[in-house]
ZADO-1210 file (C-alpha; in nm, 4 decimals, padded with zeros to 6 digits):
<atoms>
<atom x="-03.5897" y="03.4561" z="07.3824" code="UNK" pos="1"/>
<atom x="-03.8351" y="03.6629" z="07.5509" code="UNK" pos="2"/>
<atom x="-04.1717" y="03.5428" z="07.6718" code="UNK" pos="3"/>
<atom x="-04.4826" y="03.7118" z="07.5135" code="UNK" pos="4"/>
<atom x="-04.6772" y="03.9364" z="07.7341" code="UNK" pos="5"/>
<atom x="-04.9448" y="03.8844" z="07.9006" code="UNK" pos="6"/>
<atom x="-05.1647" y="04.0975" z="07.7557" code="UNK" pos="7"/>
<atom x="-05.1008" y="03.9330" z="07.4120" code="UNK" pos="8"/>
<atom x="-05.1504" y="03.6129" z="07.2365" code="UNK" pos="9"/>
<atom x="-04.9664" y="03.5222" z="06.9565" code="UNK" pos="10"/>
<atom x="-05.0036" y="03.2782" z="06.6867" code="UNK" pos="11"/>
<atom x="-04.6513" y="03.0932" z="06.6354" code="UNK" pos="12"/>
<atom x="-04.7742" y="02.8818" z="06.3528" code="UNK" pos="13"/>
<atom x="-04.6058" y="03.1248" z="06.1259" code="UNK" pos="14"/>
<atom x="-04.3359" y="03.3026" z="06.3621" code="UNK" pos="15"/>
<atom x="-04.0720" y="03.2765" z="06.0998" code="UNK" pos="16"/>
<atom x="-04.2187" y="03.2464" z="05.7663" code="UNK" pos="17"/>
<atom x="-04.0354" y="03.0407" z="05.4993" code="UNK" pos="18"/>
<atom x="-03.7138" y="03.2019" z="05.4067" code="UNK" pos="19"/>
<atom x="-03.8067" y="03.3111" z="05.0852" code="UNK" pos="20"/>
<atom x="-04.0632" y="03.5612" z="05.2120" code="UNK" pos="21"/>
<atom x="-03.8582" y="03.8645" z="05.3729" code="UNK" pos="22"/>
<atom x="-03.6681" y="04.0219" z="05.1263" code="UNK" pos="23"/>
<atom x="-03.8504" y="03.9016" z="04.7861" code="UNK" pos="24"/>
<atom x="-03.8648" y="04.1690" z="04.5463" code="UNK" pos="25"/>
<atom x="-04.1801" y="04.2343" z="04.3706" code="UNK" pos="26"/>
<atom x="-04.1736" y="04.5809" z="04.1731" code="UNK" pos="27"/>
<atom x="-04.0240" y="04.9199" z="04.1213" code="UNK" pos="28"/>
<atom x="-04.1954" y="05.1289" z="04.2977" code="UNK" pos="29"/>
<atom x="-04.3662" y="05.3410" z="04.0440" code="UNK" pos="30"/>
<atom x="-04.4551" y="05.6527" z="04.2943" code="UNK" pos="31"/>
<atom x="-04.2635" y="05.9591" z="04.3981" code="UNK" pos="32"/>
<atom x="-04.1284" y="06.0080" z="04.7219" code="UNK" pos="33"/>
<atom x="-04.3847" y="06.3037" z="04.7284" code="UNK" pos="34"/>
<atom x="-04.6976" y="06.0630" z="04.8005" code="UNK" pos="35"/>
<atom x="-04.5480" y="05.8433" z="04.9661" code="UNK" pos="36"/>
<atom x="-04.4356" y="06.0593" z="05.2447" code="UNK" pos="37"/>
<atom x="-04.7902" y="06.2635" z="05.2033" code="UNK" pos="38"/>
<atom x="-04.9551" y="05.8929" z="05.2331" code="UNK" pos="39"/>
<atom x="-04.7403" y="05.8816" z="05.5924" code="UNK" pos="40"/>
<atom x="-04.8764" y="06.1750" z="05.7173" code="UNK" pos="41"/>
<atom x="-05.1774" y="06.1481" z="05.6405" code="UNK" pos="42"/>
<atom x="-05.2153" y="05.8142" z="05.8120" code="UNK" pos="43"/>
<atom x="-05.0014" y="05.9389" z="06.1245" code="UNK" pos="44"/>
<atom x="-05.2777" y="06.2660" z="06.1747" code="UNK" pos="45"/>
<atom x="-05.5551" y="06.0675" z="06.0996" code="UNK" pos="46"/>
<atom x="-05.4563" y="05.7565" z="06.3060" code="UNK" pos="47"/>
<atom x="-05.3632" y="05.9573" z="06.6011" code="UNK" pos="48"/>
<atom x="-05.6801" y="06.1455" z="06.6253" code="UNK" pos="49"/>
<atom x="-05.8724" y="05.7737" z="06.5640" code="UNK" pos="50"/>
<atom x="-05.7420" y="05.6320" z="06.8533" code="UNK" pos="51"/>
<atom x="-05.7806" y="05.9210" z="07.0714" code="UNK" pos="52"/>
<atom x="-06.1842" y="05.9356" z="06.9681" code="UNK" pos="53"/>
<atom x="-06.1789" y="05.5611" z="07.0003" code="UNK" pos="54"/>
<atom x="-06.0008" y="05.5083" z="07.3169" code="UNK" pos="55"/>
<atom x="-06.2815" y="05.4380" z="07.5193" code="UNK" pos="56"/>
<atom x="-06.4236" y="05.1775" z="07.3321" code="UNK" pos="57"/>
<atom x="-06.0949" y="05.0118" z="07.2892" code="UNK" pos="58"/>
<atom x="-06.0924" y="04.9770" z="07.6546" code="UNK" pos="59"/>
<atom x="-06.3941" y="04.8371" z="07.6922" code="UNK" pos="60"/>
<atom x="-06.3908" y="04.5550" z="07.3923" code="UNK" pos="61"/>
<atom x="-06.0705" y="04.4554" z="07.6082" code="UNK" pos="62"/>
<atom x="-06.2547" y="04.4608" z="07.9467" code="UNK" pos="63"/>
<atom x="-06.5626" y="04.2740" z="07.7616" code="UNK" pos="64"/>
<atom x="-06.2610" y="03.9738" z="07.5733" code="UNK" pos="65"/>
<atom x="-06.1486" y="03.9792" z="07.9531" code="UNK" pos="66"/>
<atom x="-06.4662" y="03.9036" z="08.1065" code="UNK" pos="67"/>
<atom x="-06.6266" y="03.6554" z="07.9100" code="UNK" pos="68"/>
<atom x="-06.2722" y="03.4067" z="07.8536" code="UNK" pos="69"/>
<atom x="-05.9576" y="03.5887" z="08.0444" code="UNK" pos="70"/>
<atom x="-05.6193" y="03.7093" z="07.9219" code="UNK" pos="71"/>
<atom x="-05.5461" y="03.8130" z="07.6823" code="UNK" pos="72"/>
<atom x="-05.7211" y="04.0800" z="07.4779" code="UNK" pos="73"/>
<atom x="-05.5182" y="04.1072" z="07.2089" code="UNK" pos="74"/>
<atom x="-05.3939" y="03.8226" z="06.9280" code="UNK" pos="75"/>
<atom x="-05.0661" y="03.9098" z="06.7780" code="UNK" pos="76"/>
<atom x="-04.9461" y="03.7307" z="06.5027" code="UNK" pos="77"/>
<atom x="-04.6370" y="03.7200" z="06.2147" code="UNK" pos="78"/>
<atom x="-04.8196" y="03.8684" z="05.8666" code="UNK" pos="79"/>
<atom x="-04.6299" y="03.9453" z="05.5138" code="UNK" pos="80"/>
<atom x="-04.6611" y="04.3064" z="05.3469" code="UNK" pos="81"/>
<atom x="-04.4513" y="04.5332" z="05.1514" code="UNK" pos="82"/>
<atom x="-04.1564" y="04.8169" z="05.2196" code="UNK" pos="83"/>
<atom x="-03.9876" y="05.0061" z="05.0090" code="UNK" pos="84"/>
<atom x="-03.6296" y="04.9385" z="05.0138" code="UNK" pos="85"/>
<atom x="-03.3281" y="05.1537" z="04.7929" code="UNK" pos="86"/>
<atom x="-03.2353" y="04.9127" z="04.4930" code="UNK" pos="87"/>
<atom x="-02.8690" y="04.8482" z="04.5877" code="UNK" pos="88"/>
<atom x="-02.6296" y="04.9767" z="04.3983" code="UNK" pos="89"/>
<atom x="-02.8754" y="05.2692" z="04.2853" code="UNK" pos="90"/>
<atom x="-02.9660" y="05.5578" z="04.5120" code="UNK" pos="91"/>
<atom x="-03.2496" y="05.7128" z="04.2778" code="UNK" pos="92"/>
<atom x="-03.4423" y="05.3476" z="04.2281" code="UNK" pos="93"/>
<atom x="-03.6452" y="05.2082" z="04.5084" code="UNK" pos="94"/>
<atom x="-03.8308" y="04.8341" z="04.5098" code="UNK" pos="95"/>
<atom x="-04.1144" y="04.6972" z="04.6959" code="UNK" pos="96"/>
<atom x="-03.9991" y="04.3986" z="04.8657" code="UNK" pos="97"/>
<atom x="-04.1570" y="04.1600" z="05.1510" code="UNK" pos="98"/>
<atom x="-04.1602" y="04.1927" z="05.5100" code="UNK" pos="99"/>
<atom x="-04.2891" y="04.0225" z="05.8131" code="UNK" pos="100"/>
<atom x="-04.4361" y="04.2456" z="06.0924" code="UNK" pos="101"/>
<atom x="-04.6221" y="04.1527" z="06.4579" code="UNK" pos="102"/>
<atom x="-05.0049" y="04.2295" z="06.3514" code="UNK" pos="103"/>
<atom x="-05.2663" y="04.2798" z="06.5824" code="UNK" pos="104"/>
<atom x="-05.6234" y="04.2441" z="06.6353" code="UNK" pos="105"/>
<atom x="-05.8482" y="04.1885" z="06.9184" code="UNK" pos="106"/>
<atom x="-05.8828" y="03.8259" z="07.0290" code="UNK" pos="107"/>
<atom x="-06.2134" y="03.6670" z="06.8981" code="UNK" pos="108"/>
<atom x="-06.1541" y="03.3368" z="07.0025" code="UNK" pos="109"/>
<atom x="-06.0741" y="03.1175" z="07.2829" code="UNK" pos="110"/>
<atom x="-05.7151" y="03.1218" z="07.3557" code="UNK" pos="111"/>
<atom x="-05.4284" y="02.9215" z="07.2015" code="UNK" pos="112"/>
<atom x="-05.7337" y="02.8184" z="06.9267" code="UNK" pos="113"/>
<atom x="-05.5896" y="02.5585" z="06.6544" code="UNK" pos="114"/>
<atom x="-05.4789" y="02.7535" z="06.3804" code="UNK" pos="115"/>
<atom x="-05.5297" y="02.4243" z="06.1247" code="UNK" pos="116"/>
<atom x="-05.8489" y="02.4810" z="06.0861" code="UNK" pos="117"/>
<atom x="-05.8242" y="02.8396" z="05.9430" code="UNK" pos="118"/>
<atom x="-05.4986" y="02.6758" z="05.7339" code="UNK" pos="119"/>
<atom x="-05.6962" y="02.4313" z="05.5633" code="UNK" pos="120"/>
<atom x="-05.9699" y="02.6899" z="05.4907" code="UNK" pos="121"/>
<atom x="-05.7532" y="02.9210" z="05.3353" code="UNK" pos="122"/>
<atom x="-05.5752" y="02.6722" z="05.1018" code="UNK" pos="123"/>
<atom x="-05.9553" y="02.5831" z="04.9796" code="UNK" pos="124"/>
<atom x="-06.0401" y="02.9067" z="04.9156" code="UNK" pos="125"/>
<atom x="-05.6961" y="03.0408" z="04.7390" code="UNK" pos="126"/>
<atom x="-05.7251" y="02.7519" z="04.5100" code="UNK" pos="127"/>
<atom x="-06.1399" y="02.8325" z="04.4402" code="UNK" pos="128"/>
<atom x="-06.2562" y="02.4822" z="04.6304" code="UNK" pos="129"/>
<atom x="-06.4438" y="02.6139" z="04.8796" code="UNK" pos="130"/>
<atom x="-06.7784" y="02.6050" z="04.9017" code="UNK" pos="131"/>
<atom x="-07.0291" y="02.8377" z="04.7315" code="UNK" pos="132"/>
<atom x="-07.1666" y="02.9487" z="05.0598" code="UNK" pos="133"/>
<atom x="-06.8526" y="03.0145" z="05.2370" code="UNK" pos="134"/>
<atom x="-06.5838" y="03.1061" z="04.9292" code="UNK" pos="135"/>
<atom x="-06.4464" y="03.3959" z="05.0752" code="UNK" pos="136"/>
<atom x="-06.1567" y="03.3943" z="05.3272" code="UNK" pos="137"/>
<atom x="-06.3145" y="03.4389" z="05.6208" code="UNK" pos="138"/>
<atom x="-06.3921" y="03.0785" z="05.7806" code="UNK" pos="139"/>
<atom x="-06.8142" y="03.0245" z="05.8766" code="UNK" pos="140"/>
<atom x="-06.9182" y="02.9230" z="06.1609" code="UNK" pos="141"/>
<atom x="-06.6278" y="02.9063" z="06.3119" code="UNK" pos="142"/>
<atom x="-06.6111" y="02.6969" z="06.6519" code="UNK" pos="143"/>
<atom x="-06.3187" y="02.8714" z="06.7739" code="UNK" pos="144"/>
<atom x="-06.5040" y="03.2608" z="06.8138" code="UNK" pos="145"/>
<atom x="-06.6140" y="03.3214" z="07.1234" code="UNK" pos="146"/>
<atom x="-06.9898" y="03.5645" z="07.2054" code="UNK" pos="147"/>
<atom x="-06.7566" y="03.8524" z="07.2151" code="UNK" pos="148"/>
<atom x="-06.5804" y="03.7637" z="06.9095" code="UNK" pos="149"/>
<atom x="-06.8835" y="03.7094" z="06.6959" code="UNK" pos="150"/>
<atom x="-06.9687" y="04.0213" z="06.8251" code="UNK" pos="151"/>
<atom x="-06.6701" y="04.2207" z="06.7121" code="UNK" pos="152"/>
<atom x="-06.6107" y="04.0509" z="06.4058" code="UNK" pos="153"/>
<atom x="-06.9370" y="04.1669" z="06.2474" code="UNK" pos="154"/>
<atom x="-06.8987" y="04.4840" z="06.3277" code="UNK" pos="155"/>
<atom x="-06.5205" y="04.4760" z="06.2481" code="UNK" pos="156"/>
<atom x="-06.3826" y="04.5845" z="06.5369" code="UNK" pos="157"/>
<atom x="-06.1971" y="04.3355" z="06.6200" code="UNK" pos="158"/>
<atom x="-05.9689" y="04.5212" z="06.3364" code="UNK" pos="159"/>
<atom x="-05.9143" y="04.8577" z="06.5955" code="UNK" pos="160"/>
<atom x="-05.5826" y="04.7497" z="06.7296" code="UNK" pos="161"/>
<atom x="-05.4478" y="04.7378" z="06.3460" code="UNK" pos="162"/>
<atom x="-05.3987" y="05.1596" z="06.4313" code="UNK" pos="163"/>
<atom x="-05.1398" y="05.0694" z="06.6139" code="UNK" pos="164"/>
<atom x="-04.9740" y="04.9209" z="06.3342" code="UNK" pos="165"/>
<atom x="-05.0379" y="05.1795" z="06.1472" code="UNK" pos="166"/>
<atom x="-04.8370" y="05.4171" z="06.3861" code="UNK" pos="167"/>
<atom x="-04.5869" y="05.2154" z="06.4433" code="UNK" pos="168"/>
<atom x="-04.5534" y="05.2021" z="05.9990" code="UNK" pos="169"/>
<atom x="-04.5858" y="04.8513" z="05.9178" code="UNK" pos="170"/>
<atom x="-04.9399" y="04.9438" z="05.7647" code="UNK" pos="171"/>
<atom x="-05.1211" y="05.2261" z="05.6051" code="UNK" pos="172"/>
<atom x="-05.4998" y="05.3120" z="05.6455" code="UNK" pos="173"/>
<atom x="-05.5552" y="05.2139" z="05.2907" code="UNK" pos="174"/>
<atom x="-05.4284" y="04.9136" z="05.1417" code="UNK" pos="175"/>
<atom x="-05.4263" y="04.5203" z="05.0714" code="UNK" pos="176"/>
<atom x="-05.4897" y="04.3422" z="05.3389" code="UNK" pos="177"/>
<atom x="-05.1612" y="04.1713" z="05.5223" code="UNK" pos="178"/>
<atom x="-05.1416" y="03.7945" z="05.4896" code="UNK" pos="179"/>
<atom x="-05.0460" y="03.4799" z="05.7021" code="UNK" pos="180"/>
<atom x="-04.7081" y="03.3199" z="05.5935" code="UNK" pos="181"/>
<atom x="-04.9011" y="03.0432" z="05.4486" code="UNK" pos="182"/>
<atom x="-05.1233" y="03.1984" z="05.2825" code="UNK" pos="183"/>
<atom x="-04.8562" y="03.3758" z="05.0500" code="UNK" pos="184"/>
<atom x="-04.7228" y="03.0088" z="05.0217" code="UNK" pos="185"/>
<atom x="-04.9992" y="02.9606" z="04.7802" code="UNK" pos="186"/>
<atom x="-04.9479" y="03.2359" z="04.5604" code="UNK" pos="187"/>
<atom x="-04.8333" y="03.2318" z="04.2016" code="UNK" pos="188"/>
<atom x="-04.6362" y="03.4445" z="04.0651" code="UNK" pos="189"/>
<atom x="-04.9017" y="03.6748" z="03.9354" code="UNK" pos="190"/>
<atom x="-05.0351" y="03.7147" z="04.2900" code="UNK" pos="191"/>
<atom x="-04.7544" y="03.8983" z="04.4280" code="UNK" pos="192"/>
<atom x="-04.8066" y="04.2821" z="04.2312" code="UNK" pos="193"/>
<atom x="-05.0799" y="04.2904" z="04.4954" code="UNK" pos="194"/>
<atom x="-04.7816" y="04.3765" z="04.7531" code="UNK" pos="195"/>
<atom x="-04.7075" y="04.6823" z="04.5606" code="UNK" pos="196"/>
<atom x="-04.8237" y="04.8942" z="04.8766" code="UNK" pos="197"/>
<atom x="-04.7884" y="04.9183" z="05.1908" code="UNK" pos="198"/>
<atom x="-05.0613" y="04.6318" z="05.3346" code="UNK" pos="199"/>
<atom x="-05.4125" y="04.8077" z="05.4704" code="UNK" pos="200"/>
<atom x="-05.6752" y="04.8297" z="05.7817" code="UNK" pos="201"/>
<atom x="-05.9207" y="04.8702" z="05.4936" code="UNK" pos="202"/>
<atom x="-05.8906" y="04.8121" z="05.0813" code="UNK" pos="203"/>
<atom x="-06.0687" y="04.8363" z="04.7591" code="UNK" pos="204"/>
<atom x="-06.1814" y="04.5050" z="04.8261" code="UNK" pos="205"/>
<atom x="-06.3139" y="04.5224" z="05.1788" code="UNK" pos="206"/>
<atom x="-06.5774" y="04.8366" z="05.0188" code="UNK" pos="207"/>
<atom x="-06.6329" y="04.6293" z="04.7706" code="UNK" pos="208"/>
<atom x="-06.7680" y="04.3311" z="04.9251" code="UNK" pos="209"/>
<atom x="-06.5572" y="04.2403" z="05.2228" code="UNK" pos="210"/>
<atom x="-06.5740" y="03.8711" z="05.3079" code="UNK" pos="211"/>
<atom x="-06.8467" y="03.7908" z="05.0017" code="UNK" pos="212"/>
<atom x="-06.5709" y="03.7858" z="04.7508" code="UNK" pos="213"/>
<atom x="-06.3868" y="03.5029" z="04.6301" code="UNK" pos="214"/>
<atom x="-06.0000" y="03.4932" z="04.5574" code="UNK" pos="215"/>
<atom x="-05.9499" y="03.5862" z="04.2516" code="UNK" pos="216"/>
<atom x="-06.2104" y="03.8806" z="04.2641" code="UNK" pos="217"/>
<atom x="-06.0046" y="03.9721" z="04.5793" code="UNK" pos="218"/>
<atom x="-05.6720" y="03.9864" z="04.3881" code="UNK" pos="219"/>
<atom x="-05.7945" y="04.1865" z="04.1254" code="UNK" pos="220"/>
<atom x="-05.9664" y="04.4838" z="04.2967" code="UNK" pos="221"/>
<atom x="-05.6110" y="04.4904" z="04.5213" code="UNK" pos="222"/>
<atom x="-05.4286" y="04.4996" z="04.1829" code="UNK" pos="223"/>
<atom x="-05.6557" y="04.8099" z="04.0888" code="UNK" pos="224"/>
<atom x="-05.5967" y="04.9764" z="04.3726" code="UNK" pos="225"/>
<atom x="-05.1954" y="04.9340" z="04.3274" code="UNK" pos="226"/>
<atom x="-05.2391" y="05.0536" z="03.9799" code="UNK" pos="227"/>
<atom x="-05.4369" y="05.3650" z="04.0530" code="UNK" pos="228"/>
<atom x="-05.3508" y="05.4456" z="04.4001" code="UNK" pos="229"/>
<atom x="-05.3589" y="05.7616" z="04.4860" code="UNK" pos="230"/>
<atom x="-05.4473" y="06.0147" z="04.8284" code="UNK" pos="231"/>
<atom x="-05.7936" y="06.1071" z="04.6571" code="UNK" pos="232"/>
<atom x="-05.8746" y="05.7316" z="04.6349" code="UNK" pos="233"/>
<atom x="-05.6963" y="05.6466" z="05.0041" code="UNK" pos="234"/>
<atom x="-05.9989" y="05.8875" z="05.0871" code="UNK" pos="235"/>
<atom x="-06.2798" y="05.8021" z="04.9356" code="UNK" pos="236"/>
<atom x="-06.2401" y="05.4406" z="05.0379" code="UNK" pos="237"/>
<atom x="-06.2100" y="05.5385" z="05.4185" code="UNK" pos="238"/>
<atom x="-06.5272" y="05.7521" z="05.3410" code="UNK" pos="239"/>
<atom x="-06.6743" y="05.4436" z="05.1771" code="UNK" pos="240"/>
<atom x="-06.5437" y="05.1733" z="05.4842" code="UNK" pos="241"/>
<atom x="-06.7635" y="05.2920" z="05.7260" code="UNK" pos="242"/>
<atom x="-07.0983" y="05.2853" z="05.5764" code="UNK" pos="243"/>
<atom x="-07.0143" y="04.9111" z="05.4731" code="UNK" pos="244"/>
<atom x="-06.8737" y="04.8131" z="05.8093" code="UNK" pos="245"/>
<atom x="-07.2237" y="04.9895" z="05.9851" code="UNK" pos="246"/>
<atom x="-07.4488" y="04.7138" z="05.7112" code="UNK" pos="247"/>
<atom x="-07.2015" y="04.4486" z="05.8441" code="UNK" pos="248"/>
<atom x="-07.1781" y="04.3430" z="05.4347" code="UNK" pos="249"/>
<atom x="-06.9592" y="04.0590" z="05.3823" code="UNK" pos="250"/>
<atom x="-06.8976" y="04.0383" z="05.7463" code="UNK" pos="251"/>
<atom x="-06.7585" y="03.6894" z="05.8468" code="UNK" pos="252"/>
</atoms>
C-alpha cells in the first residue's frame, strides 16, 4: 500500500468505513439528468475561477500551517456522501447510493491529533446529550487546534481545499455536508434522505446557523434542501454563505 504524502495528513480512524456504508441505497433520484448535469457545470466554472482568485491565499494559509507546527498543510480524511448510480437491471431509473471519498481541508490542529475526542463529541451531539452551550457538531474549545487553526476555522477557511473536491466530483458547491464513517453509524433510518445529493462545501444549514444548530435542526434544513433543490436555490445560498462566513455566525 502506498504511503501518504507528505504534504497530507490523513485520519485512518475511518479508512474503510463499515461495510454497509458504500453501496447503501437511499432513494430514486427524483431529478432529471438536465440539472444534474447543469448542477456539474455550474460547479466546474464556478470552482475553477474560485481557485484561480483564491490561489494566493491558499498558498499562504499553507505557508502560515507550515510555519507555526510543520508538515503537513493539508488533513485528508475517508467521508460518506451520495452518487447516483443506474438501478441495475433498468437503464431509465437511477438511485442515490453511498460512497466514501478522500476529503480535504486545511490542517487546524497539531498533527496525528486523537480523533476520540471529536468521536465521543459527535455521538453526544447526534443523540441530543450535549451540552446546551456546545450542542452543535463542532467540538469547543478544542485542545487539539492550533493559533492558525483557530484562526481559519472562524473564518472557515480551513474549508478552501474542499474545491478540490469539488473538481475532482465527489462534492458539489451546494449541498449536505459529508460525514465521518462514524458519524453515519449513528443514524436511523430516517437520517439517511439527507444523502439525496451530492454532499456540499456549503448547505441550507451552514446559512442558516452553521455550528449553532443542533442535530435534528441540522437534519431537517438538509432534508429541505433535498426536497426543493434546485440551481436558483444552489445560488442564492452561495450568495447567502459569504455574508455569514464574514460575521463568523455559528463558527466553531
Amino acid at each position: 500500500m502506498s504511503s501518504t504524502p507528505s504534504a497530507v495528513v490523513s485520519d485512518h480512524s475511518s479508512a474503510s468505513g463499515p461495510p454497509s456504508i458504500p453501496g447503501k441505497r437511499v432513494g430514486e433520484v427524483e431529478r432529471g439528468r438536465v440539472f444534474h448535469l447543469s448542477k456539474r457545470v455550474f460547479d466546474l466554472v464556478v470552482t475553477s475561477a474560485l481557485l484561480l482568485i483564491l490561489s494566493p491565499l491558499l498558498l499562504a494559509i499553507a505557508v502560515a500551517i507550515v510555519i507555526e507546527t510543520g508538515r503537513p498543510a493539508i488533513f485528508s480524511q475517508q467521508r460518506v456522501g451520495a452518487r447516483r448510480r443506474r438501478h441495475i437491471g433498468r437503464s431509465d431509473e437511477w438511485v442515490w447510493e453511498l460512497s466514501l471519498f478522500r476529503f480535504y481541508k486545511f490542517r487546524s490542529m497539531v498533527v496525528d491529533a486523537d480523533p476520540a475526542l471529536h468521536q465521543a463529541h459527535i455521538e453526544s451531539f447526534v443523540q441530543g446529550h450535549a451540552e446546551p452551550d456546545h450542542g452543535s457538531f463542532k467540538l469547543q474549545d478544542d485542545p487539539r487546534v492550533t493559533r492558525v487553526g483557530r484562526v481559519i476555522r472562524a473564518t472557515s477557511l480551513d474549508e478552501l481545499p474542499q474545491l478540490f473536491n469539488v473538481l475532482k466530483g465527489d462534492m458539489s458547491l451546494v449541498g449536505p455536508r459529508p460525514l465521518p464513517a462514524y458519524e453515519v453509524e449513528l443514524y436511523e433510518d430516517a437520517h439517511f434522505e439527507r444523502f439525496r445529493a451530492p454532499s456540499g462545501v456549503t448547505g441550507l444549514w451552514q446559512v442558516a446557523g452553521r455550528a449553532e444548530l443542533p442535530f435534528t435542526q441540522m437534519i431537517e434544513l438538509d432534508l429541505e434542501y433535498v426536497r426543493t433543490q434546485s440551481l436558483a436555490r444552489d445560488l442564492w445560498i452561495l450568495l447567502r454563505t459569504l455574508p455569514v462566513v464574514v460575521a463568523q455566525r455559528g463558527a466553531g
